[in-house]
Steps between C-alpha positions, in 0.01 A plus 500: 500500500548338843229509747580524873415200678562336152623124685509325131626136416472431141252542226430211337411506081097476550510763811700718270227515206241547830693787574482648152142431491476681777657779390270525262194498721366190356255355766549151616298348242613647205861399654371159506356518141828599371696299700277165465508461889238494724377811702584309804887508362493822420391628881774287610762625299373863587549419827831374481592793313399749779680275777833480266517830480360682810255666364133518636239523226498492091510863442904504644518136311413723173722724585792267525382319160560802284822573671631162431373529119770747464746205601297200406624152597529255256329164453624224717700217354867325523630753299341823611609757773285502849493845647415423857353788701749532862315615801496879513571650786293797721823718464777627288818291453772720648871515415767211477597561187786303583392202606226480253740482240734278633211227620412516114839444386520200792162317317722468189753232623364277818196357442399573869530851664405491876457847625562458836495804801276567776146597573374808370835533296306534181600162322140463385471840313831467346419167346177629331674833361796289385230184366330771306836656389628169342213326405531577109781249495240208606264403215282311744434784740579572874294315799494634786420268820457590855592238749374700785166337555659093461538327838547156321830462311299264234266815409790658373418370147145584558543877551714506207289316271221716624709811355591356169097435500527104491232313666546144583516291254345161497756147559750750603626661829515889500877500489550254202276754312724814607747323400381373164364817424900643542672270345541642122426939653700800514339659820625631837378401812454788817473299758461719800521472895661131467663524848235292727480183244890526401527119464174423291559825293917389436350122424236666210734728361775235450218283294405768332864647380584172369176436323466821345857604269314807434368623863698755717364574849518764750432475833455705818637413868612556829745233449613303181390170383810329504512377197896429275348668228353854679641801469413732793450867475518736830227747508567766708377822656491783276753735449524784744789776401786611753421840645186680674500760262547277147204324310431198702454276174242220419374464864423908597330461123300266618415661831442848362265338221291320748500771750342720256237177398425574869425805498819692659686641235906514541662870489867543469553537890348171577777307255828461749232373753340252229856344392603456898148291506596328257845399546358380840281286381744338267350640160207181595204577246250412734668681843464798249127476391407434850699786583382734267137366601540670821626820385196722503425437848876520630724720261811449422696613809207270713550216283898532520519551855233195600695238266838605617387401899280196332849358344686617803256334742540131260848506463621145593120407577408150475350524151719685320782423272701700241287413221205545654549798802332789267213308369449384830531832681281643225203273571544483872465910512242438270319329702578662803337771379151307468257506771454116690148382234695635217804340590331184559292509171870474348605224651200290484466580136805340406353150521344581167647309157377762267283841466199489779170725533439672802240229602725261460737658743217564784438134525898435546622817679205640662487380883658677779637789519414543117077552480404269156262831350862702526712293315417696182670822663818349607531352166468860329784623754716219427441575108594855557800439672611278171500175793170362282449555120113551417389374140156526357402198335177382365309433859630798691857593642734233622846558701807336476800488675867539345704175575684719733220615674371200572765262637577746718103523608539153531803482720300778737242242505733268658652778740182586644363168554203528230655265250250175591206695558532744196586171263213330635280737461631513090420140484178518614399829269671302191322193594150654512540710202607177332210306618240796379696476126465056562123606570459754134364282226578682201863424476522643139450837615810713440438663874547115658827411298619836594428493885661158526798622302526696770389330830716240335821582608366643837339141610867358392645744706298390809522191433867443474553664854205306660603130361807420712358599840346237632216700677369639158536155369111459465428854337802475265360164402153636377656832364753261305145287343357892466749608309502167278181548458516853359786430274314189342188791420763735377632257250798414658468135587896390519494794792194339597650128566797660655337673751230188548824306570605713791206466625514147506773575664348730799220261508370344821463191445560246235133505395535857437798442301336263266264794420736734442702253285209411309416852419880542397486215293184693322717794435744316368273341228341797426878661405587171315726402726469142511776370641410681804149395548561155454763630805290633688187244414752270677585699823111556548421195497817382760391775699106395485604178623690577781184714615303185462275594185572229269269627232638789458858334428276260277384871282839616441648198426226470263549871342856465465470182322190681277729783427788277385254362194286832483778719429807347419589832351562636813730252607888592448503200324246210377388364833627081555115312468619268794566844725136576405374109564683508796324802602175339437567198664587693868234735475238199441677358841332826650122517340228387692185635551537895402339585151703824455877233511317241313395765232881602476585160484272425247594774285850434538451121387297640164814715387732203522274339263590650138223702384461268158473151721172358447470519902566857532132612442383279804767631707402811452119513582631280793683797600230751437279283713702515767563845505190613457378269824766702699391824422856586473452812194893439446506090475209529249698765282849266477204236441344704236784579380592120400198444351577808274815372370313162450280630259701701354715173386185353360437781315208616708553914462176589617481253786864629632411834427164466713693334771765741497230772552342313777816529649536887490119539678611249770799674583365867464363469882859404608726752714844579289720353740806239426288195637379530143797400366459588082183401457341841429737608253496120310145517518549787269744362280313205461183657401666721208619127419270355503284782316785488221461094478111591465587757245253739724747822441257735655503340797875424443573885536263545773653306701859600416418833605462361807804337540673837383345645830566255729648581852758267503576627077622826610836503523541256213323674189708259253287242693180710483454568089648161435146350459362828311756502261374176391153534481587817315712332233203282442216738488664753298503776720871554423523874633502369843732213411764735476417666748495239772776406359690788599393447880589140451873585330550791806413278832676205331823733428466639841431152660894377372337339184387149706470221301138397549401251225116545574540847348626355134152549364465851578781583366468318134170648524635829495783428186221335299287881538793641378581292218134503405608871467745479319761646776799181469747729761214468776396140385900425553492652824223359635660149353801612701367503837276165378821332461615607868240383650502162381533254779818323560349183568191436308621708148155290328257564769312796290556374166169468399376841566829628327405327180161627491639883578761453228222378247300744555726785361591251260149443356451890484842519284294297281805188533257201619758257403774595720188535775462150397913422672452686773155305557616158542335323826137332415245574717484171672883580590432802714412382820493639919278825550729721467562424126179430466399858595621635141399114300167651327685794377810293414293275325281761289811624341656167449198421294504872297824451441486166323151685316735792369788288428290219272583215710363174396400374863331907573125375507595189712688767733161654531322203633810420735457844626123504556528336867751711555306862501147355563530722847681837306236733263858694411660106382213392343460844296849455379425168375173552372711804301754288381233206388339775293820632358571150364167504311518828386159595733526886530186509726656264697782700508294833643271266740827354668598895513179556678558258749836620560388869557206355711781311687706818568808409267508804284828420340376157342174689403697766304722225389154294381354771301859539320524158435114550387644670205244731271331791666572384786873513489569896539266478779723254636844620447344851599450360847869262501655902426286621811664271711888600395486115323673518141290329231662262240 
């Protein structure tokens, strides 16, 4: 079942088993019980769902559910097919059988089919019917993209990845993750209305062809792309037959069926006049509808006679050309038959990117002679005369204008002198309805995400006219740091550092700059993007000094050198440590007497201390000091944040993981924007950590929640469960293991399958629940996309927290002494925090291991270990387990167990009260079988 207004891009795995939920009226929370998401998730996915597919509450959702469960779409995965919804249109597809099937046959060979012809010709419709006609042969699905709304050649990959249903992916740039994500598919690619951003559209297509073996597109245009490899087919009119009398073919089919739609149903006598209509408006899909629009009030011999003296009148006007003249003529009687407010409500419309509410068109096309509390009439007259197309959508009935339609509103705008005024007015309406959405603090709400989706593209809309006119200079300067704003909020912080870039580039002055690039540089750390911070950390602080603020140059310089030791995993490549000293050594040139730079600089002198150097500690509360003295809520988080890493190198887990909580409450005050850089999402990360080094698991999966529901998360969910799927693993709550893991294995799939080492853990947390199950083809699997993800550089960076995953399903297999080879490193060996994160738990099985195995040296491994786990209950339960295994102490055995439950690690309870033996053993293995875990 299609719904009309149904405007769908594609339904991702998880929205798909929403939507079946749904279908079975399930309420949101027992979605989210089955699901093991959060309500939160589920409302957004509902929400998503309705704007996908046009629909306007959950009734019409359930509807849709249980006609899809007749056709259900399979799982997603590399080898399963994607059936992508298309966009369904208000009407009927009409005729060309023809063409349809030869546009089919012309996807088999070139690998890009332009359908080029003019306005109103019907390219778009004939692309969908033949997308949906073919798309059986593509086991990836079809993806449909309209270009209409881009004004900036680089959002072309945007708009695209936005239909596919990628979000941007951290340390990447939107188009390397299109294009990742292609690279291995079988899909084709609609790209429709290409003909404004020809050379940015040819330049993405030509990547993307030679990326992708498997990818055929087809796109839509008034003119071709020019590309060596593009095969152009002509779309034209449709057919009208020779002779007054004779069936007038696919275009009087067309008329007659949207005639009667219009209430004016064709008799026989009405035909010869019908086909000589036709014929004279060139068999042009749209000429027709609008004809046929105008039918009931003119009949056909009115409607004949007025468009034969329109075209006569036009012939040879200044407008008109061959391919155009009927379209043209069409719309100009069209409108000539409008009274002045209506016909001005047309043209002034046309400034708008996407669908608009009548409000929304009273504050841009309601001054003279339209009257603003009228604007709601014109726009029904222009929706009955098929010149608008009304669609009812969750917050009331928007209007849109057909490509057509609109460039020729807009070249009336120009005609009559109203261009400037009309697009002025636009900015201002987009700028204020952005700054009211800047001003909404509950940015998780599915009703903010979805009015910026669609403000979005009217503020870059505005914005692109208003930036190169020198007069609008200053207001396209704070819509561009609007806008940049928004999109940080939204998630979307590469967008965001673009667009706080240009405004750098608008701004007026160099001290305004240095803002702007500062805030860019934020963005740009909070997307991972390193090399482009330290970038734009540089230009900041050139442009800060040319404005005579020394300090300021003194900050960034500080922040990019900070970054360089903070996060070298954001760099392309290992940072040089004389780049970083060098760094240092200009921005100290620039510190004087402002706490806030020598915070920064501060901070930034503690990271390029190693974390296990006896000085690092005193660096660090330096730091903190500092911070703190400046007031500065982000200087004392990066501080914080040093000291965390500190302790957790020392082996202090409940120290880091107090400090790394003390970080969340600081920053909890502070306004999502990019001038925060990463530091609320690493605060995060480091408190699940640091709550895993303090073997606090509890508090471990609190806090991962958290980071699953982040803002800047939610277009990355591989990112989001990463942290969950560990804790998971550990506590035993292996049901939603597996199924974070299936968000995790989806967003990294769709995300091009980046190689992000950080995520290693996650993943060998998720094999190991598996092959405590028993299930070796998911364990291999999992193991699979472990092995991808290793790091090409540092192949031994996680090897200590593989060891202790891989001994762990060892131990359960009840084979201690090959745990024993994979378990090689001594505790004193593993050093740097973020080894020393998993150490205690490394080191509890390195000791049980040498206890089950009967090694000689096993009770001198348990004093070695003590220091180890002092700050761990979970550690120093294993060991105390493993001490009373080697003496044979069953009620040491079940008090260790105790602890463990008390602890929140239900697998190594279970496992104790196995191990236990005696009664206690079926109520053990009793509990293992709960869990999925096979018993030995």
């Amino acid at each position: 079942m299609k719904q009309e207004g149904m405007a769908e891009a594609s339904v991702s795995a998880r929205e798909a088993e929403v939507l079946a939920a749904v279908g079975e009226h399930l309420t949101n929370a027992e979605i989210a019980a089955r699901l093991f998401i959060s309500i939160r998730t589920v409302e957004s996915h509902v929400s998503s769902l309705l704007r996908k597919f046009g629909v306007s509450d959950r009734r019409a959702l359930s509807l849709l559910a249980a006609e899809r469960s007749r056709d259900p779409v399979p799982p997603s995965g590399p080898a399963s097919r994607r059936v992508t919804p298309l966009p369904s249109p208000l009407t009927s597809f009409v005729g060309r059988k023809s063409e349809r099937a030869e546009l089919a046959a012309a996807l088999d060979g070139p690998r890009l089919v332009t359908a080029v012809g003019p306005g109103g010709v019907g390219k778009t419709r004939l692309a969908l019917a033949v997308a949906a006609d073919v798309s059986e042969r593509f086991a990836d699905g079809v993806w449909y993209a309209d270009l209409v709304p881009v004004t900036d050649s680089p959002m072309v990959a945007s708009v695209v990845a936005g239909a596919i249903g990628l979000g941007e992916q951290q340390g990447r740039s939107v188009r390397d993750t299109v294009l990742a994500w292609a690279a291995d598919r079988q899909a084709l690619f609609v790209l429709d209305n290409c003909e404004h951003l020809v050379d940015g559209v040819a330049l993405f297509v030509e990547e993307l062809l030679a990326r992708s073996p498997g990818l055929v597109v087809l796109a839509t245009s008034r003119a071709r792309l020019l590309l060596p490899f593009e095969r152009v087919f002509p779309v034209a009119g449709m057919s009208v037959r020779a002779g007054d009398d004779a069936e007038g073919g696919d275009a009087t089919t067309l008329f007659e069926e949207r005639a009667t739609a219009a209430g004016f149903p064709i008799t026989a006598a009405d035909r010869s006049g019908i086909v000589r209509i036709c014929r004279s408006l060139d068999g042009v899909p749209l000429a027709i509808e609008l004809a046929a629009a105008r039918l009931p009030s003119l009949g056909v011999d009115g409607l004949e006679a007025g468009l034969a003296d329109r075209l006569q009148l036009l012939t040879g006007g200044r407008r008109v050309d061959s391919r155009h003249s009927s379209l043209r003529s069409m719309l100009d009687w069209s409108y000539a038959l409008l009274d002045e407010q209506t016909q001005a409500v047309l043209r002034r419309v046309a400034v708008f990117a996407g669908a608009f509410r009548a409000e929304d068109a009273a504050a841009v096309a309601g001054w003279p002679p339209v009257a603003a509390r009228e604007i709601g009439v014109h726009l029904a007259v222009l929706a009955d005369h098929s010149l608008l197309v009304p669609t009812t959508l969750t917050d009331g009935t928007r209007y849109r204008a057909l490509e057509a339609v609109r460039q020729y509103g807009a070249e009336l705008l120009e005609d009559t002198g109203e261009l400037v005024e009309t697009r002025t007015r636009h900015l201002g309406w987009s700028q204020d309805a952005g700054r009211a959405l800047l001003a909404v603090a509950d940015v998780d709400s599915v009703g903010w995400r979805t009015s910026f989706d669609r403000l979005g593209d009217e503020l870059r809309s505005a914005l692109a006219w208003s930036a190169p006119r020198p007069e609008h200079r200053r207001v396209a300067y704070e819509g561009k740091r609007l806008l940049a704003a928004l999109c940080y909020r939204r998630g979307l912080p590469g967008e965001s550092q673009w667009r706080y870039e240009q405004a750098a580039g608008l701004a007026p002055d160099d001290r305004h700059a240095a803002v702007e690039l500062h805030m860019a540089a934020g963005a740009a750390e909070a997307h991972l993007a390193g090399d482009d911070a330290v970038r734009l950390r540089r230009a900041a602080a050139a442009a800060a000094l040319r404005a005579g603020e020394p300090e300021r140059a003194g900050r960034d310089l500080a922040q990019a050198a900070e970054l360089m030791n903070r996060g070298p995993g954001a760099m392309s490549r290992p940072p040089q440590p004389d780049v970083a000293r060098a760094l240092l050594d200009e921005a100290r040139g620039y510190v004087r007497e402002d706490l806030v730079s020598q915070a920064r600089l501060a901070t930034a002198e503690a990271f390029a201390v190693p974390e296990t150097d006896v000085q690092a500690p005193r660096g660090a509360d330096r730091a903190l000091e500092l911070a703190r003295r400046s007031g500065d809520r982000l200087a004392e988080s990066a501080a914080l944040d040093r000291l965390t890493t500190v302790q957790l190198a020392r082996g202090d887990g409940r120290a880091a993981l107090a400090s790394a909580l003390r970080r969340i409450d600081l920053l909890a005050p502070v306004e999502l924007d990019a001038g925060a850089g990463f530091e609320l999402p690493d605060a995060h990360i480091m408190a699940v950590e640091s709550a895993i080094a303090a073997g606090d698991l509890r508090e471990a999966k609190r806090i991962a929640e958290r980071v699953r529901d982040l803002p800047l998360h939610r277009e990355v969910g591989h990112v989001a469960v990463a942290r969950l799927m560990i804790v998971g693993a550990l506590d035993g709550d292996w049901d939603s293991v597996v199924a974070a893991g299936a968000r995790f294995r989806e967003g990294w799939e769709r995300a091009g399958r980046p190689r992000v080492p950080t995520l290693r853990r996650a993943v060998q947390a998720v094999a190991t629940v598996h092959g405590l199950r028993g299930e070796a083809d998911d364990r291999a699997a999992w193991m699979g996309i472990f092995s991808a993800l290793e790091p090409r550089d540092r192949p031994e960076h996680d090897k200590n927290p593989r060891a202790f995953f891989d001994a762990l399903l060892l131990l359960h297999l009840d084979q201690p002494d090959r745990a024993l080879h994979v378990l090689t490193a001594s505790p004193d060996e593993i050093q740097g925090w973020y080894q020393a994160i998993w150490r205690p738990w490394y080191v509890a099985l390195w000791v049980e291991a040498a206890v089950l195995a009967d090694m000689p040296d096993a009770a001198e491994r348990m004093l070695r270990a003590r220091p180890f786990i002092a700050d761990n209950p979970v550690a120093a339960a294993l060991v105390d387990r493993a001490a009373a295994l080697g003496t044979g102490d069953r009620g040491g055995v079940l008090a260790a167990g105790r602890a463990l439950d008390a602890a929140g690690c239900r697998y190594q309870w279970a496992r104790s009260l196995a191990l236990a033996g005696g009664a206690d053993r079926e109520r053990g293995v009793s509990a293992l079988r709960a869990m999925g875990a096979t018993t030995v």
